[in-house]
C-alpha positions in Angstrom: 88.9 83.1 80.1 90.9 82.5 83.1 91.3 79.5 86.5 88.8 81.9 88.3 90.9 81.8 91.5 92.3 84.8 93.6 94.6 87.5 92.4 95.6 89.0 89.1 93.0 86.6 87.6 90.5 88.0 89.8 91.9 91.6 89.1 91.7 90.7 85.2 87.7 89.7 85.5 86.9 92.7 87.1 88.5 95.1 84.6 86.7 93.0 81.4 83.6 92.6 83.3 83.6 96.3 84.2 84.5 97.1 80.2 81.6 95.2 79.2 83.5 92.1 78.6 82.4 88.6 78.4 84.0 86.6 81.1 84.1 82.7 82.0 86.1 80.9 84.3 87.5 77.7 84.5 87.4 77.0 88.5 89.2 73.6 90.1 85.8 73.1 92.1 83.3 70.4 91.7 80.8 73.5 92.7 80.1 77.2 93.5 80.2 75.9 97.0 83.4 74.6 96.5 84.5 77.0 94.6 84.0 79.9 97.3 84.4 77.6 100.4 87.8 75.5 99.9 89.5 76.9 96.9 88.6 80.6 98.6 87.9 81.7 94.8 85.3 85.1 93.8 83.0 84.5 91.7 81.8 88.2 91.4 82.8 89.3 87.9 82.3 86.0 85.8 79.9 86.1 83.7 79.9 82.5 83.8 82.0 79.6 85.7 83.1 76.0 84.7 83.0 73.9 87.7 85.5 71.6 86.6 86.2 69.6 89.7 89.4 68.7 88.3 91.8 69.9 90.7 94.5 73.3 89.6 96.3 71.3 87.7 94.0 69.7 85.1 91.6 72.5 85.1 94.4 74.4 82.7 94.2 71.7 79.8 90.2 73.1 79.7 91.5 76.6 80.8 94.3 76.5 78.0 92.7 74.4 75.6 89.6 77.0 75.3 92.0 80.0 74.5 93.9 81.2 71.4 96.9 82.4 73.4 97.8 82.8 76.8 99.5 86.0 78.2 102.1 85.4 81.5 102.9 87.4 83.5 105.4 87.3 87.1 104.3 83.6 88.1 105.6 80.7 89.9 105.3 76.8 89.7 101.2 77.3 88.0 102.1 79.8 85.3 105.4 77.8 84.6 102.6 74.3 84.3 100.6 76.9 82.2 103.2 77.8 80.1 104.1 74.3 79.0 101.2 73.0 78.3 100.4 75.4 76.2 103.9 75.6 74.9 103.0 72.1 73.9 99.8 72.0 72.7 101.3 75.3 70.4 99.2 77.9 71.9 100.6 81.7 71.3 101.9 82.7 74.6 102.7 86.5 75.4 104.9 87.4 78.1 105.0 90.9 79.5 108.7 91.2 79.8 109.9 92.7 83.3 107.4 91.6 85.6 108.9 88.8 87.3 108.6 85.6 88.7 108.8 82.9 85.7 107.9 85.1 83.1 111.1 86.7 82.9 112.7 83.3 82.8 110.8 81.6 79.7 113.9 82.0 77.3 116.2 80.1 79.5 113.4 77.9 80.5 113.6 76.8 76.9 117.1 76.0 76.6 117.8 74.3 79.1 114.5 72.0 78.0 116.6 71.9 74.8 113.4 73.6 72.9 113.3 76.4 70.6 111.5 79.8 71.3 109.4 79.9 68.4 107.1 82.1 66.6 104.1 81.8 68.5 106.0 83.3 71.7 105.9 87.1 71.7 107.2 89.4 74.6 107.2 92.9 75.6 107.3 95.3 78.6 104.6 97.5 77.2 101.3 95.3 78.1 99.5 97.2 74.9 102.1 96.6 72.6 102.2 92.9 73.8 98.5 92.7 73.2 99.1 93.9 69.8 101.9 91.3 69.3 99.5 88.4 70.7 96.8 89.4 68.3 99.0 89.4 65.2 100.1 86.4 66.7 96.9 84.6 66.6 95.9 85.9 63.4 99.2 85.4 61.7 100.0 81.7 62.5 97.7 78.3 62.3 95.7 77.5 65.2 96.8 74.1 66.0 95.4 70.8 65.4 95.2 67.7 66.4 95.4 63.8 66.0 95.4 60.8 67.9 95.6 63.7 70.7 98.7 64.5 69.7 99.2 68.6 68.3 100.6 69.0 64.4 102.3 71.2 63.1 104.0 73.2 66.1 107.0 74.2 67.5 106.2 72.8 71.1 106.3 69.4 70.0 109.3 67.5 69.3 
């Protein structure tokens, strides 16, 4: 699951599709036709594409919301807004440490936010070995739950 939009996202379809992966995206467009004409977005290797028509922003509570973790890394201003919503909503995150941009920042991000790095935020330069971390991750902690549309029971909160 990714925002379906160009780039590493794009790069990421192609190598699960080409795996044999299942693939969805979560696009910003109202349409395909929006999709490919005004947000400039592929549409090659998705097995299949929520048109949203929420705009980039919103499109990553759906995005987010419909994974068990999220992986960063490099980044600017989006992956920062993906971070803390998922931060939030007490999502695993995995950050593969050294590549830049925001990612390598998420630590001091925190502190200066006056919020914890917790348990469900697992890093490493070795993208494997942070895959392995974000799976033990997921299957090691609660998923998160909700009420009054407010998450329990995680660290983002508070």
């Amino acid at each position: 699951v990714n925002g379906a939009c160009p780039g590493l996202p794009d790069e990421a379809a192609f190598g699960a599709h080409k795996t044999g992966g299942l693939v969805m995206g979560i696009s910003p467009a109202f349409s395909e036709k929006e999709h490919i004409e005004n947000y400039k977005s592929p549409h090659e290797h998705y097995d299949i594409i929520l048109y949203t028509g929420m705009g980039l922003m919103e499109r990553d509570l759906i995005n987010i919301r419909s994974s068990d973790a999220i992986i960063l890394l490099g980044g600017g201003v989006g992956t920062l807004n993906e971070f803390t919503v998922a931060y939030d909503e007490d999502k695993v995150v995995g950050i593969l440490s050294g590549s830049g941009g925001v990612s390598d920042h998420i630590e001091e991000i925190l502190k200066m936010c006056d919020r914890p790095m917790n348990e469900k935020i697992v890093a490493d330069s070795d993208p494997k070995t942070l895959l392995d971390k974000v799976i033990h991750a997921i299957k090691s902690q609660p998923q998160p739950v909700t009420e009054d549309e407010r998450v329990l029971g995680g660290g983002g909160k508070g």
